[in-house]
N, C-alpha and C positions, 0 to 999 in steps of 0.2 A: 348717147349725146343728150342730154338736158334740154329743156327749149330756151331757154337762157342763153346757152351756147351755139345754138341756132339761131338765136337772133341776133347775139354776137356775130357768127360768120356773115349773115346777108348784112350785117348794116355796115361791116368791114367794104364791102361790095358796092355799096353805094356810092352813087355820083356825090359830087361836093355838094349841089343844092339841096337835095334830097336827105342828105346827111344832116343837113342843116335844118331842115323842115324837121327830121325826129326829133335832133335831141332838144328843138326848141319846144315839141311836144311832150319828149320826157322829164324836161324843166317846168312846164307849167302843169305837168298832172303830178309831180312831186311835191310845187308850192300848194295843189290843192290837198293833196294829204297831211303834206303840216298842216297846214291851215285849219283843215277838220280836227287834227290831233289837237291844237292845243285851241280850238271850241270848246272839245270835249273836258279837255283838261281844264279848261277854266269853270265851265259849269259843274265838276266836280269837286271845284273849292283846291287842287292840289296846284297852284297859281297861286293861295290865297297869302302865303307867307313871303309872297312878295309885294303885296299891296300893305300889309303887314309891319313892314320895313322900311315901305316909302313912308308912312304914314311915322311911324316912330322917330326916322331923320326928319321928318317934317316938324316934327312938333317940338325937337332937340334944336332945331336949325341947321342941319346939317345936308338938307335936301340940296343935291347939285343939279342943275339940268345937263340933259343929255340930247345929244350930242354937248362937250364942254365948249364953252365960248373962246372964241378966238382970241389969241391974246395979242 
């Protein structure tokens, strides 16, 4: 058995609050790994063809904002 799947069966196990308490820890220590990931990816420049893009609608006139405006 893997510990993946040991941690699968105890959290199977767990009360409703406790259930709750993980996976709202496994959500925020996920949003920190993106978060790091695309740090990373931004000071790498591999981001940069999308700055690239905004930049090129912008200057055509084609830049839309986002979220799009309510109609």
């Amino acid at each position: 058995m893997t510990t993946v799947e040991e941690i699968e069966l105890a959290a199977a196990q767990l009360a409703p609050a406790d259930f709750d308490r993980l996976a709202s820890w496994v959500n925020e220590h996920q949003h920190q790994l993106w978060k790091q990931q695309l740090e990373s990816d931004a000071k790498m420049g591999r981001l940069d063809f999308l700055f690239n893009e905004a930049a090129n609608e912008r200057q055509a006139g084609q830049l839309r904002n986002w979220p799009a405006e309510q109609e």
